[in-house]
N, C-alpha and C positions, 0 to 999 in steps of 0.2 A: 531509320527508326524501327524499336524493334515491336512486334505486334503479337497480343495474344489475345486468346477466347475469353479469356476473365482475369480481370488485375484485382488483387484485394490489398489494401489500404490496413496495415496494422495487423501483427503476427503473435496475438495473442491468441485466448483458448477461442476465441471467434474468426479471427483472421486463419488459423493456421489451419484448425477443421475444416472449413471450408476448401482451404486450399489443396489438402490431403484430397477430401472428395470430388473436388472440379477436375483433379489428376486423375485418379481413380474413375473417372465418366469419358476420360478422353478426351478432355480440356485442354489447351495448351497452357500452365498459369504462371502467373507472375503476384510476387510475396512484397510489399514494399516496407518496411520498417525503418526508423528513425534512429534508434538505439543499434549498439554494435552487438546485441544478443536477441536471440527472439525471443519470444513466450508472454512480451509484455507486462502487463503489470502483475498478473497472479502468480507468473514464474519467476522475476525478478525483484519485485519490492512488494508484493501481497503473500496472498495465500501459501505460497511453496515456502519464502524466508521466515514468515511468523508460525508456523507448524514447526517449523526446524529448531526456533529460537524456545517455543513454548516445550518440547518437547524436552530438549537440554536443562530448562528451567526445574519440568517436572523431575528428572531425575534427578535433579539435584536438593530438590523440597524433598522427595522419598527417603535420600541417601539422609538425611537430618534424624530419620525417625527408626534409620538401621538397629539404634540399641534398643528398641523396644521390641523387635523381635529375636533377641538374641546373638547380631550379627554388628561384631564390634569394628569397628574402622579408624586404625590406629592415627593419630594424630588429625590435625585439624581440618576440615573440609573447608576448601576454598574455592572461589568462583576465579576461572580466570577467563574473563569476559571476550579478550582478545580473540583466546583461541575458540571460544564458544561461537565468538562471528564468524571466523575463521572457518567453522565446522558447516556452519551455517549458508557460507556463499559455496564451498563446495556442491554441498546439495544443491544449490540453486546452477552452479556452474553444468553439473551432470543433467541436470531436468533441461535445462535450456541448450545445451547440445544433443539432447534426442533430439526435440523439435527441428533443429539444423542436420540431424541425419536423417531423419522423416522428409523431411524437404528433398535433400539430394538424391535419396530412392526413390519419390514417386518423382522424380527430375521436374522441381517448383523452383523456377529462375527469382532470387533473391535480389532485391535491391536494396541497400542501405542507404537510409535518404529521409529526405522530409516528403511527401505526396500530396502535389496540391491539383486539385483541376485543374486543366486552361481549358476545356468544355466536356459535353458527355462521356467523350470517349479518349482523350488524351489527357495524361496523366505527368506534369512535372515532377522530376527525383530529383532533390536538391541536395545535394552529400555535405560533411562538416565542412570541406575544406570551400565550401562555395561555389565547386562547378555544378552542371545541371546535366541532365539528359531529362524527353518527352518520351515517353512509350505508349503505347496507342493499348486498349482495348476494349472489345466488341462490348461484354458487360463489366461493372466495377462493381464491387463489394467493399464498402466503407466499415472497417472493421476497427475504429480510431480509440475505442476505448474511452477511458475517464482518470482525471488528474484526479488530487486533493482540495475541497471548498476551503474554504477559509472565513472568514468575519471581515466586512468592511474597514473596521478599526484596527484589525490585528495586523501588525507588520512580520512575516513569515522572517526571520533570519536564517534559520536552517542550521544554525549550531544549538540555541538554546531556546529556540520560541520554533518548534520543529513540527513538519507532518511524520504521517508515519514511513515514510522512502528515512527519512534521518535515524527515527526511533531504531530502525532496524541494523542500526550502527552508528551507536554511540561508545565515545573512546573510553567509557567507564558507567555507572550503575548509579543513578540517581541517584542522592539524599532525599529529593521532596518531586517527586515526579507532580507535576498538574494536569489532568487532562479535560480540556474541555470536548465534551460530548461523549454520552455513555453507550452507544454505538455501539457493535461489534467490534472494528477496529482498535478503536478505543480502550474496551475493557481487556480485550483478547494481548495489547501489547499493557498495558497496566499490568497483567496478571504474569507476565513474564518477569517486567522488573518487581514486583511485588514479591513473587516468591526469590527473586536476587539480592531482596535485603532494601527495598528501597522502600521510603514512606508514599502512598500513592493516594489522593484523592480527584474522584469523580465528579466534574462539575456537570449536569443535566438539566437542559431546559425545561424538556416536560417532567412529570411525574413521575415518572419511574428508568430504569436504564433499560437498553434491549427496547427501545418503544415501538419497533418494526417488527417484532416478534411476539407471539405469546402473552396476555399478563400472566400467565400462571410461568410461563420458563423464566422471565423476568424476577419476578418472587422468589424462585427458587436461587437462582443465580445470588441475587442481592444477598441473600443468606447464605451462602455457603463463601461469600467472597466477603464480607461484614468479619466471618467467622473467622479468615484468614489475615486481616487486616485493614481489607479498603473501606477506603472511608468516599461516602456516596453523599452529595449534597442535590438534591433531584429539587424542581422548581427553582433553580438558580438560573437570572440572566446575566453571563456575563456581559460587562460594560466598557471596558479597559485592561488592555496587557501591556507592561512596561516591562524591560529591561534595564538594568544598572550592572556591567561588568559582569558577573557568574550569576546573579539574582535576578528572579524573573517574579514580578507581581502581578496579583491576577483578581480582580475587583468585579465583585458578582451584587445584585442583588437579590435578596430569599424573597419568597412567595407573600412576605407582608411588608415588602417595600424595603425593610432591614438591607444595608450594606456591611457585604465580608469580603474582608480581605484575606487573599492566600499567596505566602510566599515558600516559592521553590527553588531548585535551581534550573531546574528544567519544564517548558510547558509542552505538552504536545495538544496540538491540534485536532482534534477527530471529529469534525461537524459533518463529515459524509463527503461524496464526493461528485463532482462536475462533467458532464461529456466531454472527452478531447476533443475541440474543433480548430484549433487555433494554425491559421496556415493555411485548411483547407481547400477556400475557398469552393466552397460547395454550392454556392449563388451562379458561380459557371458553370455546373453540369446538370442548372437546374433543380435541383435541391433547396426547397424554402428550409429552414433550420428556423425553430421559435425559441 
């Protein structure tokens, strides 16, 4: 069994930090990750892919407004969305191989695996293919991150009723994007396909979108994205998402009891997101979880 000074659980910006620094003190450490890349969700389907995709977006709303300063662009501008993901996982592909050469320089022994307890100090690695190994060590850092929430009633498909891990590759550009919850995530992929030609409305529980930030950045935001096209329904519960074939419905009601309906082809999900625990078993090393 192999044994180290500290094992940390999930190799995201929390898992990996740590692990740089446990190395860097004289640690002996060990990295366990799930996924065939590290960096976890910020590096792989958060923050690094939706920068990449917004940024591609933005130059391509800019390049629309070329002849207004004098800077003609012969024939038609066109989105080829393929290569734009394409452009997109690259970046992601380069950011999540640092982290894997940051590893192998401060020598952070990697395991690809699921990581569950079996008590304080030992730690099951459970690989896709089924088999297992335990490694032992002295402390553990539970570094497991957070999936996507979802609605009791909504049934996730992941082609056309999608979190944002989907939105971040889609094989084409919405006609009526839905997104329920006006979130960062949310508005931040909305505003991606929005400037890519797609009809986009915001379905929001509370009052206003951004409701974890600011009212006044909120305010500001809702105007300058009004001004761009999105359409914001704030005090909307939704109640029902159905799919039929490429159509997806999406049944809210407004703040005076009124019922709307909105049909897309696509709805993305964005109610915030849940801790990864699932596996764990974190009840064996001691660990109450609430």
């Amino acid at each position: 069994m192999s044994s180290f000074d500290v094992v940390i659980i999930g190799s995201g910006p929390g898992g990996y930090v740590s692990a740089i620094r446990c190395a860097q003190l004289g640690f002996k450490t060990a990295i366990i990750e799930k996924y065939s890349t590290l960096g976890g969700t910020c590096l792989n389907v958060g923050c690094i892919p939706s920068k990449a995709l917004l940024a591609s977006s933005h130059h391509y709303e800019e390049l629309q407004h070329f002849a207004d300063h004098g800077i003609e662009v012969s024939g038609k501008v066109q989105v080829n969305l393929e290569k734009m993901i394409a452009r997109k996982q690259a970046v992601v592909d380069q950011t999540s191989g640092g982290v894997k050469f940051l590893m192998d320089k401060n020598k952070i022994t990697v395991f690809e695996g699921l990581g569950s307890f079996e008590d304080a100090t030992h730690v099951k690695v459970t690989k896709a293919d089924g088999s297992s190994e335990v490694i032992e060590g002295k402390n553990i850092i539970i570094a497991t991150g957070s999936k996507p929430s979802t609605l009791p009633f909504i049934k996730l498909d992941k082609e056309r009723v999608i979190t944002s891990t989907e939105a971040l590759k889609l094989p084409e550009v919405p006609k009526h994007l839905i997104i329920i919850g006006g979130g960062v995530i949310g508005i931040e992929l909305g505003q991606v396909y929005l400037r890519l030609g797609a009809q986009v409305s915001v379905i929001e529980f509370l009052d206003r979108i951004i409701p974890g930030m600011d009212a006044g950045l909120s305010k500001e935001l809702t105007k300058v994205l009004k001004k761009q096209g999105m359409k914001f329904y704030t005090s909307h519960k939704v109640k029902e998402v159905t799919r039929k074939g490429k159509n997806v419905t999406v049944v809210a009601d407004d703040a005076k009891g009124n019922t709307i309906t909105f049909d897309g082809d696509y709805c993305l999900v964005a109610v915030g997101r849940r801790p990864y625990t699932d596996g764990l078993n974190a009840d064996k090393a001691g660990v109450k979880v609430t």
